[in-house]
C-alpha positions as CSV (number, residue, x, y, z in Angstrom):
1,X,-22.2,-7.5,-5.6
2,X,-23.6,-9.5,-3.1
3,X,-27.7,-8.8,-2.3
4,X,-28.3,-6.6,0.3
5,X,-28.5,-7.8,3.4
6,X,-25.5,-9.9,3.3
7,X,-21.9,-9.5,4.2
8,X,-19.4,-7.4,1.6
9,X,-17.4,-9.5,0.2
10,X,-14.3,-7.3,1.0
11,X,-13.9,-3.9,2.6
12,X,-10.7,-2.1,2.1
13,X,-8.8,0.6,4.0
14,X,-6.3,3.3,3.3
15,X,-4.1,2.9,6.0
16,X,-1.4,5.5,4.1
17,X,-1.7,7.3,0.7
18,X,1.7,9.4,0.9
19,X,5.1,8.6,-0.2
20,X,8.2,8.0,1.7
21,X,8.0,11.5,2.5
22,X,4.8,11.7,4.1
23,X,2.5,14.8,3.5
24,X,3.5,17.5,5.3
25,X,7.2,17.0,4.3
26,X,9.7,17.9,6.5
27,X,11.2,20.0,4.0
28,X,8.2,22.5,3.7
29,X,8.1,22.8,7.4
30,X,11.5,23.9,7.2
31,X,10.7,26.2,4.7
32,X,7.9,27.4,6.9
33,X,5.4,26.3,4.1
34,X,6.3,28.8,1.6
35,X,7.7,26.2,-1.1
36,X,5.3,24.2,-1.1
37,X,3.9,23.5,-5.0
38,X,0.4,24.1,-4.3
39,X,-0.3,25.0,-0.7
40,X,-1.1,21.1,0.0
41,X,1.4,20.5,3.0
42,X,0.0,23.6,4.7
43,X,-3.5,22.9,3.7
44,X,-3.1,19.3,5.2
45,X,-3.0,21.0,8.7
46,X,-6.8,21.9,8.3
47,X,-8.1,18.9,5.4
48,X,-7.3,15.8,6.8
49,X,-7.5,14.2,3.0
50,X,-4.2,15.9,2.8
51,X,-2.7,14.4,5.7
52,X,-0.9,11.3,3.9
53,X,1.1,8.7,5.5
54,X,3.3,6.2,4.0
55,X,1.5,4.0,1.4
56,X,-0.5,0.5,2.9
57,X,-3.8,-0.8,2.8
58,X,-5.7,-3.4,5.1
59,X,-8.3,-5.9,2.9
60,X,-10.8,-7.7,5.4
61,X,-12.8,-10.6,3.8
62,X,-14.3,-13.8,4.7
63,X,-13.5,-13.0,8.4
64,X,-10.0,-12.5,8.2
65,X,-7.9,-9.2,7.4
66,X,-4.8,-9.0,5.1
67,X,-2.3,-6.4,5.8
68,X,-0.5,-5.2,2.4
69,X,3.2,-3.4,3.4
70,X,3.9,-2.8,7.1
71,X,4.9,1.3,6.7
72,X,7.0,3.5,9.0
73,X,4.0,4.6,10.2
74,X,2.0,1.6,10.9
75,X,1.6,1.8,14.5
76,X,-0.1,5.2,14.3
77,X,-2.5,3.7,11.1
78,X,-3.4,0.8,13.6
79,X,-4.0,3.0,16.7
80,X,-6.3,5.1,13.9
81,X,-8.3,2.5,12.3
82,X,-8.2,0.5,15.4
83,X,-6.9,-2.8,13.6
84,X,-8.0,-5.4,16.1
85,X,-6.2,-8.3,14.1
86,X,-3.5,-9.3,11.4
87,X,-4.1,-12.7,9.7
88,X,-1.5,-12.2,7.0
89,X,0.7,-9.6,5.6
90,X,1.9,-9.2,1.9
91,X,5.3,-7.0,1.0
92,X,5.3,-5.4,-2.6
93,X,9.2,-4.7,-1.6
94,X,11.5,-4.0,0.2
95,X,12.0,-0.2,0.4
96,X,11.9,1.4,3.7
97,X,8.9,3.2,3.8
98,X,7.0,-0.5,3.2
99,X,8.6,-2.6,6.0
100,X,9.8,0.1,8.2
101,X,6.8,-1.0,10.3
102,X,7.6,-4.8,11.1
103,X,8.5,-4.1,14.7
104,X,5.1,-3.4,15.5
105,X,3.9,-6.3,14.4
106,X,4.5,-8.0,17.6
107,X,1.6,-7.1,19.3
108,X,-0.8,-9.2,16.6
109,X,1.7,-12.1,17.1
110,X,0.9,-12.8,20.9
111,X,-1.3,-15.9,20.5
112,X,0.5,-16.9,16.9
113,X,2.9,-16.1,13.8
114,X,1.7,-14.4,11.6
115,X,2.9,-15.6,8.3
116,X,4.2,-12.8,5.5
117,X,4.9,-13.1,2.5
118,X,6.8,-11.6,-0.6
119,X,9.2,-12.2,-3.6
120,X,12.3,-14.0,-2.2
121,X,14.7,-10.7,-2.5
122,X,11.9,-8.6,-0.6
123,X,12.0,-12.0,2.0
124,X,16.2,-11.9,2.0
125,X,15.7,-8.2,2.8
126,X,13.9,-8.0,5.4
127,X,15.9,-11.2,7.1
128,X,18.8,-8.9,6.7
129,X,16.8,-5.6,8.1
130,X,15.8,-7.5,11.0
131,X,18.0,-9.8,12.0
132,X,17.4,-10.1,15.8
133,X,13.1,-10.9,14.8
134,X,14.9,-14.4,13.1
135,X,17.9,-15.0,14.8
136,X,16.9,-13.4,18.5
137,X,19.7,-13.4,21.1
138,X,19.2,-15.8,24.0
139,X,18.0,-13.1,26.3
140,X,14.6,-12.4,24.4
141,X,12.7,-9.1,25.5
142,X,9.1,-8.7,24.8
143,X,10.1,-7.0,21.7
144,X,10.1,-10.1,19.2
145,X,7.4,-10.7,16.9
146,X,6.7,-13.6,15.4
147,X,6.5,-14.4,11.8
148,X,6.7,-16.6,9.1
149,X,8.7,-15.2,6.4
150,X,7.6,-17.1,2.9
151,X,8.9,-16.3,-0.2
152,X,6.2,-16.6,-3.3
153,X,6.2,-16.1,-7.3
154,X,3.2,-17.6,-8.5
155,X,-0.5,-17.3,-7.3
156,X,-1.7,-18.7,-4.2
157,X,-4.4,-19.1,-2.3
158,X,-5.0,-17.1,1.2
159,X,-8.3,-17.4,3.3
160,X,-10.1,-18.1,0.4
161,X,-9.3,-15.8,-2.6
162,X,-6.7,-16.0,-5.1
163,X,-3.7,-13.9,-4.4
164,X,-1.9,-13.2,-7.3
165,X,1.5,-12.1,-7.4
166,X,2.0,-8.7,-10.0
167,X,5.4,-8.2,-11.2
168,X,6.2,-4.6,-11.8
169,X,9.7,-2.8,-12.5
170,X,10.3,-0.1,-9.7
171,X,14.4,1.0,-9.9
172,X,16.9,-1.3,-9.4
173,X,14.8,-4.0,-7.2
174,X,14.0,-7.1,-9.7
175,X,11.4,-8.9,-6.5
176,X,9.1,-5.8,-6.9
177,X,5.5,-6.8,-6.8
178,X,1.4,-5.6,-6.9
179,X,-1.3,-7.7,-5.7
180,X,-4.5,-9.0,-6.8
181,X,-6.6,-10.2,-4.2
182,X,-10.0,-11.3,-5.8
183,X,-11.5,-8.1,-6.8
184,X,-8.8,-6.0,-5.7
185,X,-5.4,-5.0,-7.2
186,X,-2.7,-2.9,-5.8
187,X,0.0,-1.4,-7.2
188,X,1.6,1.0,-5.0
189,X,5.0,1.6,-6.6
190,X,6.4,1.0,-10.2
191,X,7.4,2.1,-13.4
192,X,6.7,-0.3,-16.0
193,X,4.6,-3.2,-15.9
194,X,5.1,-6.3,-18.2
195,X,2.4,-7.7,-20.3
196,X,1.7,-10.9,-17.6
197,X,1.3,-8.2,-15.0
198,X,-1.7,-6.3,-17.0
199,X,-3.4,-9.9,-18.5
200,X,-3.5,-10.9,-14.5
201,X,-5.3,-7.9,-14.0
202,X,-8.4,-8.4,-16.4
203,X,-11.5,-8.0,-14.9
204,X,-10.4,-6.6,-12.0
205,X,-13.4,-4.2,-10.2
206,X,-10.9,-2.2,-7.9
207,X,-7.5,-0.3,-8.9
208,X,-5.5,1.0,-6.4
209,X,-2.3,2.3,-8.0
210,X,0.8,4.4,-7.8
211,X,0.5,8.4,-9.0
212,X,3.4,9.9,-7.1
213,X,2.7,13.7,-8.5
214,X,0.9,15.4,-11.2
215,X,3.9,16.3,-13.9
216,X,7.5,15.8,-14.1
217,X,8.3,12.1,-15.1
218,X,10.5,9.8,-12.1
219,X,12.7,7.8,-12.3
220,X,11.3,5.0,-10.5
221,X,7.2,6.0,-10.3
222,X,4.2,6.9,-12.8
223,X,3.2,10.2,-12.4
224,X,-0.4,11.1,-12.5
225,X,-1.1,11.1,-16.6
226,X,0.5,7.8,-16.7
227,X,-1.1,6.7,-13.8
228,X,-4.7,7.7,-15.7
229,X,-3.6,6.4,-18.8
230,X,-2.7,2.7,-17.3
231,X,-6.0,2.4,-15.2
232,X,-7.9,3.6,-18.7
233,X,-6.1,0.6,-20.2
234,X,-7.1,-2.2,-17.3
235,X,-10.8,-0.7,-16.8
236,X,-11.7,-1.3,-13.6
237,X,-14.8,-0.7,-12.2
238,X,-13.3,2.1,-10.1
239,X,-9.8,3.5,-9.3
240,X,-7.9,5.1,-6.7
241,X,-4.4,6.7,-6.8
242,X,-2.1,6.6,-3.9
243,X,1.4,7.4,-3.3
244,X,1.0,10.9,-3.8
245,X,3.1,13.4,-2.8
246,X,2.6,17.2,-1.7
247,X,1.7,18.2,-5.7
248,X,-1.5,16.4,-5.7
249,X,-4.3,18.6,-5.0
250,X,-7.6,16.9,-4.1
251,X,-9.6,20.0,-5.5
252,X,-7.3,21.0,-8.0
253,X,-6.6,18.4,-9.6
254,X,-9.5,15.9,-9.4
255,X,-11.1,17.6,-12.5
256,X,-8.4,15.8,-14.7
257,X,-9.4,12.6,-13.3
258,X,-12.4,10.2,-15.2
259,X,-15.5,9.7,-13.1
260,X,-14.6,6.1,-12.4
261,X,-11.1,7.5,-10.5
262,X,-10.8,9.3,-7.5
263,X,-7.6,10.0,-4.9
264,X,-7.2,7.8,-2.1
265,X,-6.8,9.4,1.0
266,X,-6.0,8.2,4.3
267,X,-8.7,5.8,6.3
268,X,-10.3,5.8,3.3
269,X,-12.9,3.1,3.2
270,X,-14.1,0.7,0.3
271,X,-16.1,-1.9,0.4
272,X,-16.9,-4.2,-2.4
């Protein structure tokens, strides 16, 4: 920690904490709330903890701000937080709840590109997703942004600290990635993580990591005791589980959490 006094080194928001679902869901409004597992999608009308957009976080340090995953619902996290600038943006993958977003963009690419980066199948992806942003017809609107699209596997370094690539499985995608950024890591989606992934994150003072419900194992995710089991594994100085669906309780179920872990929670800030 820097003295007091003196600039944070890095301050970190929760942009989203939800999954591609969102919290409400759709599905429980249907319902007219009466499905819902433990009351959170109806709850989230009154706690605003429980209000959970699609997963991305924003890391500002050493005067510039790093935008991880653009989300489908990016334009209302940067009217929230009022984001006054995008220096960079990092993809974990390619799913559609974590580049959804990209139009939106545009209006932090006025005066430049805005270079954005991630594993060359999330790269190809999102090439093929939005093919008019890098092959635009000859009558251009004011719709366009502009970016710089670069694929990476291997650390590099980004407004001075160390990005670090984190490999993780997460279904079928094999470009699937976490990132440590200096002090932070984050790990929104995955399933397994291989041992190069975990010896990258050593040391690490901030976990910010995928716990898509409380019980019933995925597919594709870690649910909530693997979630707590991993984090007790990398020791960080503090941890913070996003992705959550509507079956994760702040009240209920932070009593099974360590007091070094919390639930992330939208506009969430952390500063380190």
């Amino acid at each position: 920690m820097k003295p007091a006094g003196h600039e944070a080194e890095m301050e970190i928001i929760i942009l989203g904490s939800g999954t591609s679902h969102g919290v409400p869901s759709i599905d429980c409004m249907l319902d007219g709330y009466a499905n819902c597992p433990k009351n959170v999608c109806r709850e989230s009308l009154g706690d605003p903890r429980h209000k959970r957009t699609r997963s991305s976080i924003v890391a500002a340090y050493n005067g510039r701000r790093v935008l991880v995953d653009v989300s489908s619902d990016f334009r209302e996290q940067a009217l929230r937080e009022r984001i006054p600038a995008i220096d960079a943006v990092l993809i974990t993958h390619a799913h559609a709840d974590h580049i959804s977003g990209i139009p939106d963009i545009r209006s932090y690419t006025r005066e430049h590109a805005v270079p954005m980066y991630g594993s060359q199948e999330s790269v190809d992806r999102i090439r093929q997703s939005f093919d008019y942003i890098f092959n635009p017809p000859e009558m251009r609107g004011g719709g366009i942004p502009r970016i710089e699209l670069l694929a990476i596997d291997r650390p590099f370094e980004l407004f001075g600290e160390t990005v670090i690539p984190l490999a993780v499985e997460h279904g079928s995608l094999r470009g699937a990635y976490g990132f440590r950024i200096g002090p932070l890591a984050y790990i929104p989606d995955l399933k397994t993580m291989p041992q190069e992934s975990m010896d990258s994150l050593r040391g690490v003072r901030c976990l910010i990591i995928d716990a898509l419900r409380d019980e019933r194992p995925h597919s594709t995710h870690i649910i909530l005791p693997e979630s707590i089991a991993l984090a007790r594994q990398i020791r960080p100085e503090k941890t913070y589980f996003t992705h959550l669906c509507h079956t994760i309780h702040y009240v209920a179920d932070s009593g099974k959490l360590d007091d070094t872990m919390m639930f992330a929670y939208d506009g969430l800030k952390i500063t380190l």
